[in-house]
C-alpha positions in Angstrom: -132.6 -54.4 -11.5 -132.1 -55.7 -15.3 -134.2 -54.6 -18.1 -132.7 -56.6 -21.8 -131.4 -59.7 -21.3 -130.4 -60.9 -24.6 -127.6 -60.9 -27.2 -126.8 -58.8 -30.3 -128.6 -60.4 -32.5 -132.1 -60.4 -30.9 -134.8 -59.0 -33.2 -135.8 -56.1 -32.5 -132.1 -54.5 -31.9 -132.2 -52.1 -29.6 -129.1 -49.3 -28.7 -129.6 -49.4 -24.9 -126.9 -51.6 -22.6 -128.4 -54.8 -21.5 -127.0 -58.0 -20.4 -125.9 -61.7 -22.6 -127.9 -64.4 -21.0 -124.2 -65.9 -20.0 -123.5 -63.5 -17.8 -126.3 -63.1 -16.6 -127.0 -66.7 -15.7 -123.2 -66.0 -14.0 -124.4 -63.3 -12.0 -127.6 -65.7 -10.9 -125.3 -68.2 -9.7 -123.2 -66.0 -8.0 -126.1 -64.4 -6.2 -127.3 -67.7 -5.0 -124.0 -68.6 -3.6 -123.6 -65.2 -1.5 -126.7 -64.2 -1.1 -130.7 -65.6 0.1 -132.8 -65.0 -2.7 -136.6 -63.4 -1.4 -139.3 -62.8 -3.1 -142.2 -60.0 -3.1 -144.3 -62.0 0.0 -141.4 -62.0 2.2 -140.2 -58.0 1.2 -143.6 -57.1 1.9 -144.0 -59.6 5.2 -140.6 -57.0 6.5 -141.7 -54.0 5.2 -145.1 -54.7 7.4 -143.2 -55.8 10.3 -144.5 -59.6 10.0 -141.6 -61.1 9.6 -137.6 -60.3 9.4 -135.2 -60.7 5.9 -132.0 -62.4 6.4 -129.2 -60.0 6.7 -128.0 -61.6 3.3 -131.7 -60.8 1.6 -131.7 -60.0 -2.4 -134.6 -59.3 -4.5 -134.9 -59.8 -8.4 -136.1 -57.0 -10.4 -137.0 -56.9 -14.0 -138.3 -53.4 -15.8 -140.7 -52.6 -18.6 -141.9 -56.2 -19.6 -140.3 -57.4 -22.2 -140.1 -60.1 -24.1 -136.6 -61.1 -22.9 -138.0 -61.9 -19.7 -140.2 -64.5 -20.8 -138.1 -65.6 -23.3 -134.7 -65.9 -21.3 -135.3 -64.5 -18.1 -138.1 -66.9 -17.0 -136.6 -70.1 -17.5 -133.1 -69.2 -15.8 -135.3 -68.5 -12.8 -136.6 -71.8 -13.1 -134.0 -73.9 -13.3 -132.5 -72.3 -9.9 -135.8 -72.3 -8.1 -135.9 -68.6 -7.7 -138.2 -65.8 -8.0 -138.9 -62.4 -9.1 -140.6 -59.4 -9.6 -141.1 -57.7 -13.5 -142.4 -54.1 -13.3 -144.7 -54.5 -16.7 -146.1 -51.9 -18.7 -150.0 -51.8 -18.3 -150.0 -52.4 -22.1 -152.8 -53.6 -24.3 -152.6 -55.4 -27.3 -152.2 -52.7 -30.5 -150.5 -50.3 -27.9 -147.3 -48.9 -30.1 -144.0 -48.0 -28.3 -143.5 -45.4 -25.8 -141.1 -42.7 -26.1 -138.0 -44.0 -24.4 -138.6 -47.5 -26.5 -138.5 -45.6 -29.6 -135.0 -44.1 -29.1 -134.1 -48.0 -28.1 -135.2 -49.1 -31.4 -133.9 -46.4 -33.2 -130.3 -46.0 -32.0 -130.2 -50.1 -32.0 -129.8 -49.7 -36.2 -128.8 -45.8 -36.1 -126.1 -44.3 -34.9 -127.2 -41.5 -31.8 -125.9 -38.7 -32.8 -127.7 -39.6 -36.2 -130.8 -39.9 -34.6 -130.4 -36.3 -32.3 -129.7 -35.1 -35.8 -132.5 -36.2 -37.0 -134.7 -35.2 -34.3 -133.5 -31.2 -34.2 -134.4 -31.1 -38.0 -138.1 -32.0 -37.2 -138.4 -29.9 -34.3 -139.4 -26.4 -34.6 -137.2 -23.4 -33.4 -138.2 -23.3 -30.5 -137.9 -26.4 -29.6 -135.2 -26.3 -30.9 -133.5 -23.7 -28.9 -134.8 -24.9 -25.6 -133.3 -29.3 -26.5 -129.9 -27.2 -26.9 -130.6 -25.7 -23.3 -131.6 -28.3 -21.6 -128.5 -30.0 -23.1 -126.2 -28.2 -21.8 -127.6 -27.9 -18.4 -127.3 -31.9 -18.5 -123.8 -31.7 -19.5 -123.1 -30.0 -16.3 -124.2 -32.9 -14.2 -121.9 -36.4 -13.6 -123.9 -38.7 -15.1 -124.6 -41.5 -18.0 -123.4 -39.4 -21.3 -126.2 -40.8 -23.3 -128.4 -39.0 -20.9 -127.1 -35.7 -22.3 -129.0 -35.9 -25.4 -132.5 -38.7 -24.5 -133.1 -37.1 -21.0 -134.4 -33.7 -22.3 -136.4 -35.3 -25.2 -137.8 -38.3 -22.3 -138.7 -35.2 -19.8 -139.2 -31.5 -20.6 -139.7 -32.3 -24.2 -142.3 -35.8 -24.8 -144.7 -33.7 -26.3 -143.0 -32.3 -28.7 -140.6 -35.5 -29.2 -143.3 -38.4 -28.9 -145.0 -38.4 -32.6 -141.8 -37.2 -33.8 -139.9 -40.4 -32.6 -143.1 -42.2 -33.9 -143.1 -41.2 -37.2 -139.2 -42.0 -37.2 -139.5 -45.4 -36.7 -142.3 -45.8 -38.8 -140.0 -44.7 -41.9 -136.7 -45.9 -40.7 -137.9 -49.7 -38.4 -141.1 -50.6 -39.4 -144.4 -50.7 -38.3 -144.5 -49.4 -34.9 -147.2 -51.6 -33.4 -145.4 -54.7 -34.8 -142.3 -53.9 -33.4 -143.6 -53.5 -30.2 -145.7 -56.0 -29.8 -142.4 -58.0 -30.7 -140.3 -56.2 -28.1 -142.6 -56.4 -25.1 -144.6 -59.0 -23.3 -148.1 -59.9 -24.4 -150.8 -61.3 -22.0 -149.8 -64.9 -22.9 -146.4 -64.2 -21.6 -147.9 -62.3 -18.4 -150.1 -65.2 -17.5 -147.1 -68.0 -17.9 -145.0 -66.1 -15.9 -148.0 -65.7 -13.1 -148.4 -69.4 -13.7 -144.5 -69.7 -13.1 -145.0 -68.1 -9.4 -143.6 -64.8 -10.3 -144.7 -61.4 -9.1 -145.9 -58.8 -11.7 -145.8 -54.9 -11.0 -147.0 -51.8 -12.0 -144.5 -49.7 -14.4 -146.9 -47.0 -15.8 -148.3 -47.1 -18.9 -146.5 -44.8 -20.8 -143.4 -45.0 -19.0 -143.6 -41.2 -18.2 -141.2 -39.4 -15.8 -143.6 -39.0 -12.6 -141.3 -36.2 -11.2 -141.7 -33.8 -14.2 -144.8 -31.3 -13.2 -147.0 -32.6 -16.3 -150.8 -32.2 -14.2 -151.7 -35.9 -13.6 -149.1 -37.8 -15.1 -147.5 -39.3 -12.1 -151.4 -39.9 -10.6 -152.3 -41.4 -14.5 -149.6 -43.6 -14.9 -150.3 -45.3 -10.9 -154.0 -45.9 -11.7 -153.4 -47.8 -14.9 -151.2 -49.9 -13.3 -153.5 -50.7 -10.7 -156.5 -51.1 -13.3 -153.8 -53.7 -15.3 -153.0 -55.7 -12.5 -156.3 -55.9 -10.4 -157.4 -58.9 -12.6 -154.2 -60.3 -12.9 -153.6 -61.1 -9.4 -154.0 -59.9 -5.8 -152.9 -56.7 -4.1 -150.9 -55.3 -2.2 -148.4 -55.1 -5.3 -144.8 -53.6 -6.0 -144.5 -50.6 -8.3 -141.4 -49.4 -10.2 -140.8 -45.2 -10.5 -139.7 -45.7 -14.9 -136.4 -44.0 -15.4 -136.1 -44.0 -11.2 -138.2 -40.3 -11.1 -140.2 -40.6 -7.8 -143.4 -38.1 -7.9 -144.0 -36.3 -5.2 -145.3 -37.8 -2.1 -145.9 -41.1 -3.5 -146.7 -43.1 -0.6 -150.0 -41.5 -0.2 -150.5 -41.5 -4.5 -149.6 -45.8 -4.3 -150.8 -46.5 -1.1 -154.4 -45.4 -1.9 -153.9 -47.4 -5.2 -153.2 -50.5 -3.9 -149.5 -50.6 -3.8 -147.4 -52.2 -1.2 -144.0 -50.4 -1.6 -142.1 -49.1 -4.8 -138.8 -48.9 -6.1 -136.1 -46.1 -7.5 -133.2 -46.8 -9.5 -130.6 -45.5 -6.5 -128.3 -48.4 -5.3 -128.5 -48.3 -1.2 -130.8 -45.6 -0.9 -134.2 -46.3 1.3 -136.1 -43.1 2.4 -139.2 -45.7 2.9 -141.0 -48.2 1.5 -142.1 -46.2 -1.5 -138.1 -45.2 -2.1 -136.4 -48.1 -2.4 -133.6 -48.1 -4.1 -132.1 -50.8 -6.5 -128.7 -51.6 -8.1 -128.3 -51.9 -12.0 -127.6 -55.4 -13.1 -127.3 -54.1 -16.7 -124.1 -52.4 -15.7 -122.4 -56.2 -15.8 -118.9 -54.8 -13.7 -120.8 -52.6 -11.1 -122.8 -55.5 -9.9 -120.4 -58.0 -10.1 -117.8 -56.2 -7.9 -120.5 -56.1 -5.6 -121.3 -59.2 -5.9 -117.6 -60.5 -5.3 -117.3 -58.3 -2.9 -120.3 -60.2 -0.5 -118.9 -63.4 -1.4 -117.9 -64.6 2.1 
């Protein structure tokens, strides 16, 4: 799983880890030397019992379509004959930036704790008091520190943190709807990379936590996906849970949808077909050990 693929300089900047298109045209290489590339046809053919994977079997994942992926992703596939599957947004042209995009826009020129600063000031009290909470109860768990302080404003408190983030970026970026339309793929890209013999999935629209009780968020998010990509290309189609938050019972929710299986964000976890887990090519040393570490 990779999401930016790009270097510092790319326009617009963004504050979230990604990887240089060096390394990761590495990592492809490496991949293709110690592993068998598959695509989405032959995952689902094994999920369905059609058909075995090689014991070696490797898929490539790509989350929230952005322009990266057309613009450097795409033709590194290419040129080593492989495919992949990118877990798009069910975006229209106009749409602005979700939530979790905004703080990637906003820490990429600020620093974060300027930004959490910022954010408290235009929250109310409570609010307030219950982003300090939430805080700390993060704090307590092992996990990525930059989590401490986005989770809570991603999960328990969008509401409350979406038009502030918005307006935030509209005074400190840009126009919001410009910068987004920048960051992510349009359907220009989407078709070329259809074109190119690669899958597209469903990612939401909003790129929502589906485990947070919100009443029909998790069952929203599935059936714009499934209204994006039914004229785009044929079902059965992937699906990945954004931010790895797996709703509850979700093979029932995807299956009825049109969805073939679906993907987490836990490396070497598979409960079933919709809770498959992934490991994090953004995190360039994590990978690569295990990479090496296949290499016969």
């Amino acid at each position: 799983m990779w999401h930016y693929v790009r270097d510092d300089e790319t326009e617009p900047r963004v504050g979230y880890r990604g990887i240089d298109p060096r390394r990761f045209a590495e990592q492809l290489d490496l991949i293709c030397r110690v592993a068998t590339p598959v695509g989405w046809a032959d995952l689902l053919a094994a999920l369905t019992g059609d058909r075995a994977l090689p014991d070696d079997a490797v898929i490539l994942t790509f989350d929230d379509g952005l322009m990266d992926h057309h613009r450097t992703v795409l033709p590194a596939l290419l040129e080593r004959g492989l495919t992949a599957i990118f877990f798009v947004l069910a975006r229209v042209p106009g749409d602005r930036l979700t939530l979790g995009h905004r703080l990637h826009v906003l820490t990429g020129s600020y620093a974060p704790t300027d930004v959490r600063a910022w954010i408290m000031d235009a929250m109310t009290p409570g609010e307030r008091a219950r982003y300090r909470a939430l805080e700390t109860d993060m704090a307590a768990e092992p996990d990525d520190a930059d989590d401490e302080w986005k989770r809570p404003l991603q999960r328990e408190l969008a509401d409350a943190a979406d038009p502030i983030l918005s307006s935030m970026v509209e005074r400190l970026i840009g126009p919001e709807a410009e910068i987004a339309r920048a960051l992510h793929l349009g359907p220009g890209e989407v078709e070329d990379m259809i074109a190119a013999g690669m899958t597209i999935g469903g990612h939401g629209r909003a790129h929502a936590w589906m485990d947070v009780p919100r009443i029909g968020t998790a069952a929203s998010e599935v059936a714009a996906s499934a209204s994006y990509l039914g004229p785009l290309l044929p079902g059965p189609w992937p699906f990945a849970y954004p931010y790895g938050g797996v709703p509850t019972r979700p093979g029932s929710l995807l299956e009825s949808a049109g969805f073939g299986a679906a993907f987490s964000t836990e490396a070497g976890r598979r409960q079933d077909r919709y809770r498959i887990g992934r490991r994090d090519g953004d995190w360039i040393a994590a990978i690569d050990d295990w990479l090496r570490g296949a290499a016969p």
